[in-house]
VOPAGU-2260 file (C-alpha; in pm, 1 decimal, decimal comma):
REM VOPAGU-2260
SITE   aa  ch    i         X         Y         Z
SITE  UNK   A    0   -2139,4   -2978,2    1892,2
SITE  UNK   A    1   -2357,7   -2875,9    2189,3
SITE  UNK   A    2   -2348,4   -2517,8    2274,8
SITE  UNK   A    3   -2241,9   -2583,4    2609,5
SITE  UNK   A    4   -1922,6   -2796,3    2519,1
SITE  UNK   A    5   -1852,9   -2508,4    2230,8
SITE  UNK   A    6   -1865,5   -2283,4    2540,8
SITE  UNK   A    7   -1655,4   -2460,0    2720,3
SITE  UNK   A    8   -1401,5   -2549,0    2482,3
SITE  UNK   A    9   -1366,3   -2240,8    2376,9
SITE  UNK   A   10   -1383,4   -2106,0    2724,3
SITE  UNK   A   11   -1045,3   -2345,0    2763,9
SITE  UNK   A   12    -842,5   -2111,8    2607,3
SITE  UNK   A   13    -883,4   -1787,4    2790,7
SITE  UNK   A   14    -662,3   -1854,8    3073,7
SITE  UNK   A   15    -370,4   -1865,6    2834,0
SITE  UNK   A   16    -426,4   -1593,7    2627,6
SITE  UNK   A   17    -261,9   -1253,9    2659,5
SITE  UNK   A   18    -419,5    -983,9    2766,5
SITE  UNK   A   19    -473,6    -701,7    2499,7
SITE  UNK   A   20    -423,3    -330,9    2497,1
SITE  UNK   A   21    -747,9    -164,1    2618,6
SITE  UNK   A   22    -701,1     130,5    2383,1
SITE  UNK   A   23   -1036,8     321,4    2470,7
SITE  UNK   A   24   -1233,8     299,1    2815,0
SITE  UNK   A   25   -1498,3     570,4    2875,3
SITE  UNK   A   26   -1643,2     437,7    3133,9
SITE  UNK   A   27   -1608,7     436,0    3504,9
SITE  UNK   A   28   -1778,5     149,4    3639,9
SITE  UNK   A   29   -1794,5     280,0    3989,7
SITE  UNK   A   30   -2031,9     553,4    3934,6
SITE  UNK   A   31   -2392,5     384,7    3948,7
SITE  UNK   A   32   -2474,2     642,0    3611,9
SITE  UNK   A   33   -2158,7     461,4    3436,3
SITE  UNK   A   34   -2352,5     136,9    3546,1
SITE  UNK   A   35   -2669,2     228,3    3364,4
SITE  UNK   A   36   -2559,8     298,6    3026,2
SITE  UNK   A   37   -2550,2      38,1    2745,1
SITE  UNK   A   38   -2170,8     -83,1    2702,4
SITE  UNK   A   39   -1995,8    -102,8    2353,4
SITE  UNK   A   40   -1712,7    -309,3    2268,9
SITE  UNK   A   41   -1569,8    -272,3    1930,4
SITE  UNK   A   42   -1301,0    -457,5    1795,3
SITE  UNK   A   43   -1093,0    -331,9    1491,2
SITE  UNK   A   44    -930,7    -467,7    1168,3
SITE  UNK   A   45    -611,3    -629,2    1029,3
SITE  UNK   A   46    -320,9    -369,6     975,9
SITE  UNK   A   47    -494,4    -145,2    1186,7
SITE  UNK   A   48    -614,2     -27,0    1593,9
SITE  UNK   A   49    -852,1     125,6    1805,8
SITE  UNK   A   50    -791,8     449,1    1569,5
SITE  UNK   A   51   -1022,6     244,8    1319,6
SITE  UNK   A   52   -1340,8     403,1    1565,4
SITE  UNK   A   53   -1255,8     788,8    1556,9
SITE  UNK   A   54   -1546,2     895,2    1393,3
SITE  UNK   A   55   -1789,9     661,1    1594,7
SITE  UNK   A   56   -1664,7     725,1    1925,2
SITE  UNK   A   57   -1772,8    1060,1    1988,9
SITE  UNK   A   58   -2142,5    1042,3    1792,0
SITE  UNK   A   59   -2204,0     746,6    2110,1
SITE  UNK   A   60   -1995,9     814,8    2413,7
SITE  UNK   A   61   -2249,5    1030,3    2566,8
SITE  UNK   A   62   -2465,2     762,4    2593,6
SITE  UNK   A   63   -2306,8     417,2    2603,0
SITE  UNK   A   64   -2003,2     309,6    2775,5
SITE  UNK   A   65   -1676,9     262,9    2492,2
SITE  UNK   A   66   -1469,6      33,9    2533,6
SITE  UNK   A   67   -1182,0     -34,6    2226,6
SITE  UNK   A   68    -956,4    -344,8    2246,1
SITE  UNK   A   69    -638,3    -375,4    1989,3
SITE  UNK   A   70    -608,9    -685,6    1873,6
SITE  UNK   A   71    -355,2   -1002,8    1944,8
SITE  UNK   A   72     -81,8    -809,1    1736,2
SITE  UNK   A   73    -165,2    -479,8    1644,6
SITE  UNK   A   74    -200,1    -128,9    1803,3
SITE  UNK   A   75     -72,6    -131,9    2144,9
SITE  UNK   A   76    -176,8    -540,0    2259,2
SITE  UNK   A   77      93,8    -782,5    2249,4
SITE  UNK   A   78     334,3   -1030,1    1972,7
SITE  UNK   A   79     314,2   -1328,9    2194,6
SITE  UNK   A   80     632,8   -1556,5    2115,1
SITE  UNK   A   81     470,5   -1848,8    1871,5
SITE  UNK   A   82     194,7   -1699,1    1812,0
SITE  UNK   A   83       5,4   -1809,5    1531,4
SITE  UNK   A   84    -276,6   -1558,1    1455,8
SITE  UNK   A   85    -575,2   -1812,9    1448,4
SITE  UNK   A   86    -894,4   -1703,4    1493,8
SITE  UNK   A   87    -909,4   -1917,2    1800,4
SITE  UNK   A   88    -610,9   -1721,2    1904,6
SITE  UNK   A   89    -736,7   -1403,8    1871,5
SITE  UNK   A   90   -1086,3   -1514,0    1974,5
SITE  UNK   A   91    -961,9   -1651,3    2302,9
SITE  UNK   A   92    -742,4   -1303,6    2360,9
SITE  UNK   A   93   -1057,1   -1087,9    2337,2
SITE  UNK   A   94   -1226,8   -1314,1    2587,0
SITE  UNK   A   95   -1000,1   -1280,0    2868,4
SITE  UNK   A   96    -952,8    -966,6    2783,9
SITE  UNK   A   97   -1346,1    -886,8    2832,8
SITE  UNK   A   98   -1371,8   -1085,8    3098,3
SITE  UNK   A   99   -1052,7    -888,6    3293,5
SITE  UNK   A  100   -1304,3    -601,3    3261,6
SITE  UNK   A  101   -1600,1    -771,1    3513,2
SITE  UNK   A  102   -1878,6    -620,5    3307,6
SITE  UNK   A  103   -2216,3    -708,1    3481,3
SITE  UNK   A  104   -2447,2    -688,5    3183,7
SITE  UNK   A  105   -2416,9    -765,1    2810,6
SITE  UNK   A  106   -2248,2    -553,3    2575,8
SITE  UNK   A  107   -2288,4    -441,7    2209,4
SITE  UNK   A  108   -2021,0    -638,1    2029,4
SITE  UNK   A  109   -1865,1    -400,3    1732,4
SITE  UNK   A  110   -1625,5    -560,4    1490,9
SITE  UNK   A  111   -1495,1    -378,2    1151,6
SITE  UNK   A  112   -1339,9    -591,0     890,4
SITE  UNK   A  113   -1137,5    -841,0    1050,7
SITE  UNK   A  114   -1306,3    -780,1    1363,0
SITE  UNK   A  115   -1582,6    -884,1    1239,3
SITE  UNK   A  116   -1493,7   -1246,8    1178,2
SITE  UNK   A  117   -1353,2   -1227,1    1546,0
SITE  UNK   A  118   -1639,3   -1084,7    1651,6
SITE  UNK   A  119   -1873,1   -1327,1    1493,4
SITE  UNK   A  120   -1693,5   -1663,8    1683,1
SITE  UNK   A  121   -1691,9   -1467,3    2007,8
SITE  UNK   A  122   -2067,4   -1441,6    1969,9
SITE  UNK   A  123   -2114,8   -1760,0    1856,4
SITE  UNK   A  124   -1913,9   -1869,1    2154,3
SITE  UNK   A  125   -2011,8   -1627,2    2417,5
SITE  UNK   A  126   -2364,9   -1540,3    2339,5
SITE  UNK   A  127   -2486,8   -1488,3    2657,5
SITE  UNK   A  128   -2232,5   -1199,1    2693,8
SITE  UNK   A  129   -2361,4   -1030,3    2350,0
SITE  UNK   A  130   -2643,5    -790,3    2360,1
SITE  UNK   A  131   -2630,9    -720,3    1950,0
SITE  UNK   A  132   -2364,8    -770,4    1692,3
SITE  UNK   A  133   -2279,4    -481,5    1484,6
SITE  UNK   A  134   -2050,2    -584,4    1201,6
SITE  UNK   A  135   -1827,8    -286,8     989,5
SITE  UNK   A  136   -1737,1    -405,8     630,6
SITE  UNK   A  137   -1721,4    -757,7     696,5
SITE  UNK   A  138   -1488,3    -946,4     465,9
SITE  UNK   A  139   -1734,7   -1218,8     344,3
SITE  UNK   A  140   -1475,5   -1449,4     177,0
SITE  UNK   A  141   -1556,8   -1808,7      52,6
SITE  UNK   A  142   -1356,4   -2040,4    -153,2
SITE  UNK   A  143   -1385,5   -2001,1    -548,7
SITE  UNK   A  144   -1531,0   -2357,7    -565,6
SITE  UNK   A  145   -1823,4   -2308,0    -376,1
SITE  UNK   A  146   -1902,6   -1993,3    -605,4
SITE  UNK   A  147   -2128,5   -2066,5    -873,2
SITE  UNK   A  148   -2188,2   -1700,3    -981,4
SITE  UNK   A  149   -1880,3   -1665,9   -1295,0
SITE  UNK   A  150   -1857,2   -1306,8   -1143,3
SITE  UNK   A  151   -1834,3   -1343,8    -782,9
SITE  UNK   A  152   -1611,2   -1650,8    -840,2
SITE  UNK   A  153   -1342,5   -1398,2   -1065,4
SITE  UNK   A  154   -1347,4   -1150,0    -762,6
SITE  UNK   A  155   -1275,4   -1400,2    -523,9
SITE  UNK   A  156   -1046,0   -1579,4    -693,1
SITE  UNK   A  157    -855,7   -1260,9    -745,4
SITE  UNK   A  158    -897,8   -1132,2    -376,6
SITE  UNK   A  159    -695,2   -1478,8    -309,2
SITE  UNK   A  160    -403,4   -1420,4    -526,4
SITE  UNK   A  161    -371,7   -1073,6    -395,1
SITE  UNK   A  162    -347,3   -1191,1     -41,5
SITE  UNK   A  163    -124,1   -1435,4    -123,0
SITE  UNK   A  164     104,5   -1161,2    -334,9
SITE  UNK   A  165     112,5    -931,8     -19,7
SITE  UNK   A  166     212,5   -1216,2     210,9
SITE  UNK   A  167     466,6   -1305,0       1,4
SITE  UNK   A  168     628,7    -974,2    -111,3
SITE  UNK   A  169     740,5    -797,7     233,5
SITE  UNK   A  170     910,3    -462,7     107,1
SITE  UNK   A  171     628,8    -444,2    -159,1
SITE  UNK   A  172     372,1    -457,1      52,4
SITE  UNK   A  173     493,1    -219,7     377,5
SITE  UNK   A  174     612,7       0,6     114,7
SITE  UNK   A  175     253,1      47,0     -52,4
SITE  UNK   A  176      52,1      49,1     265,4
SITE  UNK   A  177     335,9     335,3     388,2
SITE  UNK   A  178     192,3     513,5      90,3
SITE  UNK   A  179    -167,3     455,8      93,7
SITE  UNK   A  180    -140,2     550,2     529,7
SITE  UNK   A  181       8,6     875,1     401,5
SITE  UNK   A  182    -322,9     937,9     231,0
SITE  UNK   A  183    -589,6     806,4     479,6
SITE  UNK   A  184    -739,7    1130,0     714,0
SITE  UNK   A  185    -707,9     907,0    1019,5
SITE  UNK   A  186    -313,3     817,1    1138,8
SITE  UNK   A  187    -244,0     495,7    1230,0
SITE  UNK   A  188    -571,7     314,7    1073,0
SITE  UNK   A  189    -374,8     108,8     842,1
SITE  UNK   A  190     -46,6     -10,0     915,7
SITE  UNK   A  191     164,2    -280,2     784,1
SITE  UNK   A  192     547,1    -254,4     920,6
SITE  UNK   A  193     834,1    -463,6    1021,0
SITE  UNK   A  194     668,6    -419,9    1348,3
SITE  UNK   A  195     359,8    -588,2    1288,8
SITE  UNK   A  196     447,3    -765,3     939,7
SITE  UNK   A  197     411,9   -1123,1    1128,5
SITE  UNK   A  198      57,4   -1053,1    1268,6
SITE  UNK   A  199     -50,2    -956,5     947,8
SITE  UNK   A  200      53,8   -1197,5     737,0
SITE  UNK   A  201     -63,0   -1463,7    1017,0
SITE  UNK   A  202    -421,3   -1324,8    1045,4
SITE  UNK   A  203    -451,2   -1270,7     673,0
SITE  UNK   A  204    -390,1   -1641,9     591,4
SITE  UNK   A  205    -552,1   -1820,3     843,5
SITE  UNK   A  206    -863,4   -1598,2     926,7
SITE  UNK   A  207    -931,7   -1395,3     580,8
SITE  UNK   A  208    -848,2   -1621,9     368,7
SITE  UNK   A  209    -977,1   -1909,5     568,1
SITE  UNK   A  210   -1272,7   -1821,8     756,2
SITE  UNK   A  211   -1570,3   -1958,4     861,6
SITE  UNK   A  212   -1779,3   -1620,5     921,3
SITE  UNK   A  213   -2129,1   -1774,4     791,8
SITE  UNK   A  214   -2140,9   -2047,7     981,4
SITE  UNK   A  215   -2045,5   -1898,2    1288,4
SITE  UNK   A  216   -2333,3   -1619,2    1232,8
SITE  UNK   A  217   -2556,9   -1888,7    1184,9
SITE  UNK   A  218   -2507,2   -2029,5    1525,6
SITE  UNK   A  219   -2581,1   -1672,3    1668,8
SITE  UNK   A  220   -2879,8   -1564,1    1838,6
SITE  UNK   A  221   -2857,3   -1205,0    1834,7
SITE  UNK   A  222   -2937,9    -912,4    1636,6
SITE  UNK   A  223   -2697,9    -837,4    1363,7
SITE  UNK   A  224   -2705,5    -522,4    1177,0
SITE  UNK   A  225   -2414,2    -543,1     889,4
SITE  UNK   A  226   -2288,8    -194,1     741,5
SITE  UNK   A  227   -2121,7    -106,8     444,4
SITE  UNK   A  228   -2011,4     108,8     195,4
SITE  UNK   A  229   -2123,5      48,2    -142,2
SITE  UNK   A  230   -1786,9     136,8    -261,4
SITE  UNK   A  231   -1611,1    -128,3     -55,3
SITE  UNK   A  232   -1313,7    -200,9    -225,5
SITE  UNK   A  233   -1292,2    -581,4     -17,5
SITE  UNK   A  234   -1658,1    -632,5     -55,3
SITE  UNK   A  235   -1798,2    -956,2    -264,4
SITE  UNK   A  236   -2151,7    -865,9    -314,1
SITE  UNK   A  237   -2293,1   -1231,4    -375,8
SITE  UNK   A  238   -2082,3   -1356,1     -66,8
SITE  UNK   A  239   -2241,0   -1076,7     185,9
SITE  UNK   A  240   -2631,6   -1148,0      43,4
SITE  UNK   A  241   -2605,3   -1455,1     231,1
SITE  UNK   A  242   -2547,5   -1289,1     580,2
SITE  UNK   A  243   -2849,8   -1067,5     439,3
SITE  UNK   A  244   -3065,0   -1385,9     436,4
SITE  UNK   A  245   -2993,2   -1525,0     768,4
SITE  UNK   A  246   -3265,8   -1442,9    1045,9
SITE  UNK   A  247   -3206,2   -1156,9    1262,3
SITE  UNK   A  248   -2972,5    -961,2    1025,8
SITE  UNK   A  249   -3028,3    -663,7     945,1
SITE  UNK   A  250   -2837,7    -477,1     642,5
SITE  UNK   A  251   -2735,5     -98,4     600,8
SITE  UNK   A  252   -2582,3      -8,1     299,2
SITE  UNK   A  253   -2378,2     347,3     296,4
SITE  UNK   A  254   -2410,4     433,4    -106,5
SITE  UNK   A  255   -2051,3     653,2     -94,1
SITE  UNK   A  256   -1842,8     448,7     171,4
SITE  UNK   A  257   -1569,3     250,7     106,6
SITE  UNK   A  258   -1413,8       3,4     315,7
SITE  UNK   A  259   -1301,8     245,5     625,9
SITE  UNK   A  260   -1535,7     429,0     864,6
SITE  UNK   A  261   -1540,5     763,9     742,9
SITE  UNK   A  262   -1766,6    1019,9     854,5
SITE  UNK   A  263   -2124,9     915,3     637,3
SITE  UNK   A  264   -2079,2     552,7     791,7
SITE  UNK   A  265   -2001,9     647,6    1136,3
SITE  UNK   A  266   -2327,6     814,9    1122,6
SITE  UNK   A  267   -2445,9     454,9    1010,9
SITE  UNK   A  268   -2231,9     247,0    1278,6
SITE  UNK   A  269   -2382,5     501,6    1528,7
SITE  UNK   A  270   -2748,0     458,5    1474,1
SITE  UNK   A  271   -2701,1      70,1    1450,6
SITE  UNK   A  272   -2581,1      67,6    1754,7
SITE  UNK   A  273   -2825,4     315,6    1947,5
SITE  UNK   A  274   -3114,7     127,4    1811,5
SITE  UNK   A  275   -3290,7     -67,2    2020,5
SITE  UNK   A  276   -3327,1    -431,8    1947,5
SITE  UNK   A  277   -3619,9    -550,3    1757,6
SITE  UNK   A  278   -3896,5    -722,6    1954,9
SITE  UNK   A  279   -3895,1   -1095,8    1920,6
């Protein structure tokens, strides 16, 4: 498809969409100083809210205008009756949303695990609104049968069943995530409740477990620096090489990270996004 239909079509949606919690804005756009600095839009994870960016916030709001968006769902941004928790869906939601802002120049687009397949369509969608990606502990997921590696195929197939355990064991799966919240430094970075329980189950099936993250990455023309923890419980090594052989990627790898933005990666997240783009 032309980029321009894509555009378009995708473009089609936005008046519909909700409107989604602004969580963070550090900016004031009507100071001309607010107007010069680089703007930041970061986009968080399934189960989880703005609160997923507390240790990168303050290492770049000096410098760069922060803006943090909960998704369709989750933190503070609305359940919208039907809802199914595509990634269109939640694609088209961030648009408006960004576009209900009126920035005037391109912004760094940040997305951390689920964000980051979000993050990916939006720029493949809206690339003349993207400055640089910078994707968090992206959840590289492909199907089993289009593994040929006997190792990465076991991890993924397992990934799979696990999903498909949590979506289908409700008071198993709030009960464990109560636990594991209890034991996380940041509050409210992963929560699964009767609250939320449709959202997640929603975006877990039909953009984790069905995604199409590589081939929207290939359609981007941006910088992409990809960081993550070496630890990364989610993390299918063989899956995420490919990003790491597509043109304009660059990878950062944290060696005692796991999947959340702890302290040592927000250092990480922070420098990839204060660097300056590479020259073309």
């Amino acid at each position: 498809m032309a980029p321009l239909l894509r555009d378009l079509i995708e473009g089609l949606h936005d008046p519909r969409a909700p409107l989604l919690h602004v969580a963070i804005d550090t900016g004031d756009p009507k100071t001309k100083s607010d107007e010069e600095r680089p703007v930041v839009v970061m986009v968080h994870g399934i189960a989880s809210s703005s609160a997923t960016f507390t240790y990168v916030i303050p290492l770049i709001e000096q410098t760069h205008r922060v803006i943090a968006i909960d998704l369709l769902g989750f933190g503070g941004s609305p359940q919208p009756e039907g809802a199914e928790y595509t990634l269109e869906e939640h694609v088209a939601a961030i648009a408006h949303t960004i576009r209900s802002l009126h920035l005037k120049k391109q912004f760094i687009l940040v997305g951390h695990s689920l964000g980051c397949l979000i993050a990916s369509r939006y720029a493949a969608t809206h690339q003349d609104h993207v400055d640089k990606l910078v994707l968090v502990s992206p959840p590289v997921y492909l199907s089993p049968d289009e593994i040929s590696d006997p190792r990465a195929k076991a991890r993924m197939s397992g990934y799979l069943q696990a999903f498909q355990y949590f979506r289908a064991n409700k008071d198993f799966t709030t009960a464990t995530a109560s636990v594991v919240s209890r034991l996380l430094p940041i509050e409210h970075v992963m929560e699964v409740t009767e609250q939320n329980w449709e959202p997640f189950v929603k975006s877990l099936e039909h953009c984790i477990e069905s995604q199409t993250v590589i081939s929207d990455l290939a359609r981007v023309d941006r910088p992409v620096d990809v960081v993550y923890g070496r630890l990364d419980e989610f993390l299918v090594q063989g899956n995420l090489a490919i990003i790491g052989k597509m043109r304009g990627v660059t990878m950062h790898v944290v060696p005692a990270s796991d999947h959340m933005i702890r302290k040592p990666m927000a250092k990480v997240v922070a420098a990839a996004i204060e660097a300056a783009p590479p020259a073309s």
